[in-house]
Structure formats: C-alpha cells, structure tokens
C-alpha positions, 0 to 999 in steps of 0.5 A: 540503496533504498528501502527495505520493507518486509514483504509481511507489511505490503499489499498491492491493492486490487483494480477494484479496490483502489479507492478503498484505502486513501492516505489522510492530508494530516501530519506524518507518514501514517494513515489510522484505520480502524480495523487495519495498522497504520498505512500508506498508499504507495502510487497514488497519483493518476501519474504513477504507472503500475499497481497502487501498493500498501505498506503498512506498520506492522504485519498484517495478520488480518486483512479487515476485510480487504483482498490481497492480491495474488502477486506483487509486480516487480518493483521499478523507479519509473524511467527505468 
C-alpha cells in the first residue's frame, strides 16, 4: 500500500533551504521551475513534523543550483 517514488526523483530539502521551493496556487499536482523538473513540496505546512521533502518529475541530473541533503529521514505517517 502507498506510493512508490524512485529515490532519483526526491530531495529532503535542507533547514536553510525551505523556502527555496514553494508549491504554485494553480491547477494540478506539479509546480514549473525554470532550471529544475516539475515538483512538489511534500511537508509544507507548519503542522507537518520532519524535514520538508521534494519529489520531483523526472530524475534530477542537475541540482539548479540547490543542495541535496546528505540523507533521507525514515519516512512515517504522523501518529505512527
């Protein structure tokens, strides 16, 4: 059960960089960058708990200028 995302497409977004990427108001489930693939912010809200991840369309191959962290947290509904 769940969402299978391939490892390739996400980036847990460092403390410094959470406002770097911001999911648009419009229509659909993917955000344009100009240098990066269509994305979506994962734990955006101040309510969410843990590290604010990226997933993104496509493998990213370069980082547009963004740092990638060096790990990704274990993964967990929040009540769990």
């Amino acid at each position: 059960c769940g969402v299978h995302i391939p490892i390739s497409r996400m980036m847990v977004m460092p403390e410094n960089s959470k406002k770097t990427l911001v999911n648009s108001p419009s229509n659909g489930v993917w955000t344009s960058h100009l240098k990066l693939p269509h994305f979506r912010v994962l734990n955006q809200t101040r309510r969410c708990k843990g590290p604010q991840i990226t997933v993104f369309s496509e493998p990213l191959s370069d980082l547009g200028g963004l740092q990638r962290d060096t790990h990704l947290p274990v993964l967990s509904r929040h009540g769990e």
